[in-house]
N, C-alpha and C positions, 0 to 999 in steps of 0.2 A: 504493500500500500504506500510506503513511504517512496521507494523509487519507482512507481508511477507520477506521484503528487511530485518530486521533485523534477520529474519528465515535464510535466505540465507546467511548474511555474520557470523552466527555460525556453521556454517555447510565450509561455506571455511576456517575459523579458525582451524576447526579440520584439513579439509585436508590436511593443511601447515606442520601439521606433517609427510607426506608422501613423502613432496617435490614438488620441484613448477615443473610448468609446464603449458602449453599456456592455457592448461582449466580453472585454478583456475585465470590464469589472466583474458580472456576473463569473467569466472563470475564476477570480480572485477569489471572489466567495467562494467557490468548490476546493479552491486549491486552499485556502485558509482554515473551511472545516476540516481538511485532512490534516491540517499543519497548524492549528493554533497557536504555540509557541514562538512563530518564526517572526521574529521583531523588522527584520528588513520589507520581508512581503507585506507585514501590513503598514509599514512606511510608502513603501509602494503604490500601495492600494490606496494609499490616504493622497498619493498625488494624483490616481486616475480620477477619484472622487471630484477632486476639486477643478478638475477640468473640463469633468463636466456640472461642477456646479452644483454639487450635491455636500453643501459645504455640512450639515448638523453631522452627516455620514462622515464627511471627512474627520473630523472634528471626534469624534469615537477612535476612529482610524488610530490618528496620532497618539492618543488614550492612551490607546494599547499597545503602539508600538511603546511609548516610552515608558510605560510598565512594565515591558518585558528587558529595556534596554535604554535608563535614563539619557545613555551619552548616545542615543543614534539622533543624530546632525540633522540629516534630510526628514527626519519627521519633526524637529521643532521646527525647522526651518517653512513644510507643512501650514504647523499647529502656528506661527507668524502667517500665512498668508490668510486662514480663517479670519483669526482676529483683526487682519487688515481689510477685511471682507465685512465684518461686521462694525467696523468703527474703533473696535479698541486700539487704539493708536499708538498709543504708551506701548501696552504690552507687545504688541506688536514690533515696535521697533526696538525694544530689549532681546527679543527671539532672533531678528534678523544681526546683530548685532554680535549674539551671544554665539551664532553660526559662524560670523566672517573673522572672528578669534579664532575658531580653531580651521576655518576652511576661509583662506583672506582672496581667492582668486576666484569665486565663485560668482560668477558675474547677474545669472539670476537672481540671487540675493541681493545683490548691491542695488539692483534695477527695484527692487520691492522695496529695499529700504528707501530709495529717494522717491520710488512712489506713496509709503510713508509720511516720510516730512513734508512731501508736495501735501498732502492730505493735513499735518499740520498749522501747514504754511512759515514752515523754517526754511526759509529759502535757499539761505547762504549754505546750511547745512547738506540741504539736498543735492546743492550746487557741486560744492564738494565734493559727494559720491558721486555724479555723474563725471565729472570730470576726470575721477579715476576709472571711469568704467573707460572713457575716449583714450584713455592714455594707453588702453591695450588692446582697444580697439575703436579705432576713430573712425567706423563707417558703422556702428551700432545705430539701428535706429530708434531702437527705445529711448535710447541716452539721449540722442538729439531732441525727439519728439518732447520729451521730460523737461529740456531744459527752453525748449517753447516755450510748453506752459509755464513755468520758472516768469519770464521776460512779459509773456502775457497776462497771467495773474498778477501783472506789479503794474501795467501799461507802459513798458520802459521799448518805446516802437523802435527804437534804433539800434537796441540790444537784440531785440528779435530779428532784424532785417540780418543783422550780422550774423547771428548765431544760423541763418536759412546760407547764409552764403558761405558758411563752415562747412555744412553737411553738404553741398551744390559739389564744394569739392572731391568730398567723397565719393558722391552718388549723382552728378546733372542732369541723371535721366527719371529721375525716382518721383514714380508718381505723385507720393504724400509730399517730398517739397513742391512740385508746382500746387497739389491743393493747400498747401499752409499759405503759398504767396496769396493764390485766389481769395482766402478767408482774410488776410489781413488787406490787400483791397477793397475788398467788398466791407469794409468794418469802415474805412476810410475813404468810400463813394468813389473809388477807380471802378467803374465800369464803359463798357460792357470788358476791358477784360479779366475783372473779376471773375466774370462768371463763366468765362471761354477757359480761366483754370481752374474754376471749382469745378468740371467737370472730371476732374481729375479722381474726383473722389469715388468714382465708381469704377477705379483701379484700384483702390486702397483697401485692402481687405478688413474689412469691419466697420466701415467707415457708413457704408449705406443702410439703411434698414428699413422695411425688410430686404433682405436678398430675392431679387427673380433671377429665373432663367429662361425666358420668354425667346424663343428662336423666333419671334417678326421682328423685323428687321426696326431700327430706330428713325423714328420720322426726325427730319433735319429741317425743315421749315418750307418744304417744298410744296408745289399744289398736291389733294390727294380728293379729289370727287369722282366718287362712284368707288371710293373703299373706304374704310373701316379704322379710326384711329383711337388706339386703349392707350389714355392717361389715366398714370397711375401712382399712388401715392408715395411719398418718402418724409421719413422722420415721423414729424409729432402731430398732434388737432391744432398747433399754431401753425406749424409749415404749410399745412392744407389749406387752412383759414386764409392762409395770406395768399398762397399761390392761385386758388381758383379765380382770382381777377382774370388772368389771364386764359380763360377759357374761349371770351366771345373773339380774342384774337386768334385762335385757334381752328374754331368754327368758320371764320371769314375766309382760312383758304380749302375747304375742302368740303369733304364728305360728311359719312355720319362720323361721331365722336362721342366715345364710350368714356365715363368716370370712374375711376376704382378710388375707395373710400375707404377710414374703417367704417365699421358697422354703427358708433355711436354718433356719424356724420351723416350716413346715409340718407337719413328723411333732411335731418333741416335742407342739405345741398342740394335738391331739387329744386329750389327755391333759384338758385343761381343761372344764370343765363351762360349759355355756347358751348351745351351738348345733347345729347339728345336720348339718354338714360345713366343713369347713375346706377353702379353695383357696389356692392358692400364685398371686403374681402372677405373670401371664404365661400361668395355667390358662382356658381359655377358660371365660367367665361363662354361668352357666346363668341362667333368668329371673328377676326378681328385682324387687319392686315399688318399695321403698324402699331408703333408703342412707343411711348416716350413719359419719362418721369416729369412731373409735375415742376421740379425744381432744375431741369434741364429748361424750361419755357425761357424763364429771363437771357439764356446765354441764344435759344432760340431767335429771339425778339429784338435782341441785342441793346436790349434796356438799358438807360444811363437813367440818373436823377429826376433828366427832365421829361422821362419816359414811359416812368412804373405807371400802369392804370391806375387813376385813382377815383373813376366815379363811383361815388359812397353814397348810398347802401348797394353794394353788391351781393348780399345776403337779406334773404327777408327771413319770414313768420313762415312755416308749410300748416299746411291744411290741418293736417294730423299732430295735436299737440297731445302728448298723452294726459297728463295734469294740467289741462287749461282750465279746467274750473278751481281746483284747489288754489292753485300759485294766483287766479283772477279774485280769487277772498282773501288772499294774505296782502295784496296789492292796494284791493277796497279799504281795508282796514288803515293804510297808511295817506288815504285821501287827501289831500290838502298840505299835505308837508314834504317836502324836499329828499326826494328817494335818493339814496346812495349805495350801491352795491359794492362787498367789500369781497374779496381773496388776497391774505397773504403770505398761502407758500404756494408751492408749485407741484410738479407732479415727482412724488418721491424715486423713481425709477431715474429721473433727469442728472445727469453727472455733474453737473452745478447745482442741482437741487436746493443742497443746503447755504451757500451761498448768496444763491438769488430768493430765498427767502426769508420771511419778516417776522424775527420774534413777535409772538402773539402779543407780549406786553407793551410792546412800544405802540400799538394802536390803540390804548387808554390814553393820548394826548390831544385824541380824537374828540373825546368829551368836550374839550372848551369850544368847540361848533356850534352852533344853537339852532333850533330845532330844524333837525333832521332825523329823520327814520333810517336805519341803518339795517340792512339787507346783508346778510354772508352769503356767500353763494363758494362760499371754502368747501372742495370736498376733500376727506379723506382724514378730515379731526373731529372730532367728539365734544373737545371744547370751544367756546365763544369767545369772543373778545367785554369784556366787563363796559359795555357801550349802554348809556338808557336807551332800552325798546329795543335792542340787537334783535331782529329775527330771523332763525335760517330759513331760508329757500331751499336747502342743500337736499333733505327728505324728496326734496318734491321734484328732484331734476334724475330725472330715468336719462337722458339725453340731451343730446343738444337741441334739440326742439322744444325740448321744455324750458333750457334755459336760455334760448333767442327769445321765449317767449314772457319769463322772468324777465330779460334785458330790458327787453321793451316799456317796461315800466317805471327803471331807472331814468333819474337824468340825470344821473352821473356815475360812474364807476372808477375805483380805483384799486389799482390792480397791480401786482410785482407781474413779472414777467411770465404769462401761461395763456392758457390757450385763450383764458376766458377775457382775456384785453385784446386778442386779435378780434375772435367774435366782436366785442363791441365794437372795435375801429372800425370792422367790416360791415356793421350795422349804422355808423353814422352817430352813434352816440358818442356825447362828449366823454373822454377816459383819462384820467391821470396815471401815469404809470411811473412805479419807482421801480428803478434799475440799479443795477453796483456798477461800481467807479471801472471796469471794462464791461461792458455791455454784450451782447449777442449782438453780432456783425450788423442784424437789421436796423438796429438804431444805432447806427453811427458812432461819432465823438462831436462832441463838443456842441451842441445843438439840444433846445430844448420843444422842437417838432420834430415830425416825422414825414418822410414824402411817400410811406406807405397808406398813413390815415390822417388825411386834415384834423381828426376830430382829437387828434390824440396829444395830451401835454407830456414832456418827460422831465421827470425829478431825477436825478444823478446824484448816488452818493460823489462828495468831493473828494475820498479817497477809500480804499480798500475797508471795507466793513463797516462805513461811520452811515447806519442807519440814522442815529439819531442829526445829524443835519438835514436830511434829508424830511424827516417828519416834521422839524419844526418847520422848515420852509413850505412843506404839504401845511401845514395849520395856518399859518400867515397869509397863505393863497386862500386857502378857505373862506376866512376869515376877510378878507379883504374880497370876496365875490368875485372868483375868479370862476 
């Protein structure tokens, strides 16, 4: 039994060269009920876990390797990538730390530690370890990518220009430098070739989501009447929200023109004009000649500033609101008084997530406003903000239809950065938005409008994390009837 089970786990050793995947786990499992003992296999096993993201399982894993064998390396090293998975940061960078003592050349490690500190935001520290990872190899691209975000997280645009013309040398061909150039033009309103090298990104492995593999060929801007062209979505419910502007430009040169959606966009975006049905992913696809991602349109259109469509509302109300009547009684109740709809975090999956959103306490500064009725429309927390009259909406929003149809009731909303301030810009309603001191590419620098939504005002922390400037000048704008 034993030199069979030892037959078996050389044979998934080889395989790990090919990459994990549920099979070499599930063997892992066979080979470890024969072999309980064996401290390395389940160090092993605790890294197939974690790659595919099965971190509580990994997290056992480590357990028990280092039960069986305090000093094995690659399972704290493991039991560091969990904890940097779940946020524990500290611990996390003790393990990674506690490995490069005994193993200092291990460049995986080094790459998690400085993704670590990037996550504490020690800059100079993180800086450090990557610069040791370049010194042994200076065509890494984690290292470089890492130390982007380093230059980017601080807004230091001269450090990043240089740090993209480091890596140019290693690599001039390498798709991820031209889409970093793309993002930092388009951050700083260089178009259209912004986005003639954001298309770079759909060379960049991981960089798009979701992945297709659609064999029709990519429509390019050319005429297409009497066939069939499937746009279809990438990223988030903001990226959609903002991108379907450009549909009726889309429709103007061709055929029919199919929309792929998520599922929670599906109904309100019927509502939008320049296609001629909308599907929800997952809707089985009817035929369809051509394809092209939503967020290829701008490099299609060759959009500059003076360019982006901007006639608003290009989203309405759809027919089918599921809570029109309930969300039309919580509306009633606030008759006569000055509606305000509030979100502020964002969608916890988002890799800035925590960054671009708003400790819950700093909106009690909100109180010194006078009367106004305050609306949440926050999904995904349990608690309120301590506002008089706070009422959520959140219950009552199955979808974006129900809360186009919430929107509609505000006249004002203000909103950190999520989907739910694209919607409103894209509805014409007035929206403040607070942003961090580097923004998402779509709102610019240094600019307190947007030429995506007339309707939209932007508050800018003045520096890396200082919320509170940013609400008191939110309250003095209030307050002075803005």
């Amino acid at each position: 039994m034993k030199a069979k089970a030892l037959r078996l786990l050389a044979l998934l050793r080889e395989s790990l060269q090919g990459g994990e995947s549920e099979e070499i786990a599930q063997a892992f499992v066979r080979y470890l009920e024969a072999q309980p003992l064996d401290a390395l296999a389940w160090t092993d096993f605790a890294g197939i876990l974690l790659g595919l993201q099965r971190y509580d399982e990994a997290l056992k894993a480590c357990r028990k390797a280092l039960s069986l064998n305090p000093g094995q390396i690659s399972a704290q090293y493991h039991l560091g990538c969990v904890s940097l998975h779940h946020g524990r940061l500290d611990e996390a960078e003790e393990l990674f730390r506690k490995v490069l003592a005994v193993e200092p050349d291990r460049v995986e490690v080094r790459l998690s530690l400085a993704k670590c500190l990037l996550g504490k935001k020690d800059w100079e520290a993180a800086r450090t370890v990557l610069e040791k990872v370049l010194q042994g190899n200076p065509a890494n691209v984690s290292a470089h990518q890492y130390l982007g975000q380093i230059f980017y997280g601080q807004g230091q645009w001269a450090e990043f220009g240089a740090e993209l013309q480091r890596y140019e040398r290693q690599d001039p061909f390498s798709a991820y430098l031209e889409f970093e150039r793309g993002f930092a033009n388009l951050l700083q309103g260089v178009m259209p070739l912004g986005w003639q090298q954001w298309e770079a990104r759909l060379r960049v492995p991981g960089c798009v989501a979701p992945q297709r593999d659609f064999v029709e060929p990519c429509w390019n801007g050319e005429p297409f009447a009497d066939r069939t062209l499937l746009v279809h979505y990438e990223q988030g419910f903001g990226d959609t929200l903002m991108l379907v502007r450009f549909l009726p430009l889309v429709k103007g040169r061709g055929g029919r023109v199919l929309l792929l959606v998520q599922p929670s966009l599906a109904g309100l975006l019927t509502t939008c004009q320049g296609m001629d049905q909308v599907l929800a992913q997952g809707d089985p696809l009817p035929h369809f000649d051509l394809q092209i991602s939503l967020y290829s349109l701008p490099r299609v259109f060759q959009t500059d500033l003076g360019s982006i469509p901007s006639e608003i509302p290009y989203v309405g109300i759809p027919p089918q609101v599921p809570n029109r009547r309930p969300i039309a009684e919580v509306l009633a109740a606030s008759e006569g008084r000055t509606r305000i709809g509030l979100v502020w975090t964002g969608n916890s999956g988002h890799a800035r997530d925590a960054e671009r959103s708003l400790p819950m306490a700093l909106l009690n500064c909100l109180e010194a406003v006078p009367d106004v009725a305050w609306h949440s429309f926050q999904i995904g927390q349990s608690d309120e903000p301590s506002l008089p009259g706070c009422v959520s909406l959140t219950p009552l929003l199955s979808d974006f239809s129900d809360t186009a149809y919430a929107l509609s009731g505000m006249d004002l909303v203000i909103s950190v950065d999520t989907a739910l301030a694209h919607l409103a810009g894209a509805m014409g309603i007035p929206t403040l938005l607070l942003v961090t001191y580097v923004p998402d590419f779509r709102w610019l620098l240094d600019r307190d409008d947007s030429p995506w939504y007339p309707t939209l005002r932007i508050f800018r922390q003045p520096s890396p994390g200082d919320w509170d400037s940013v609400m008191n000048e939110l309250v003095r704008g209030l307050t002075d009837g803005i």
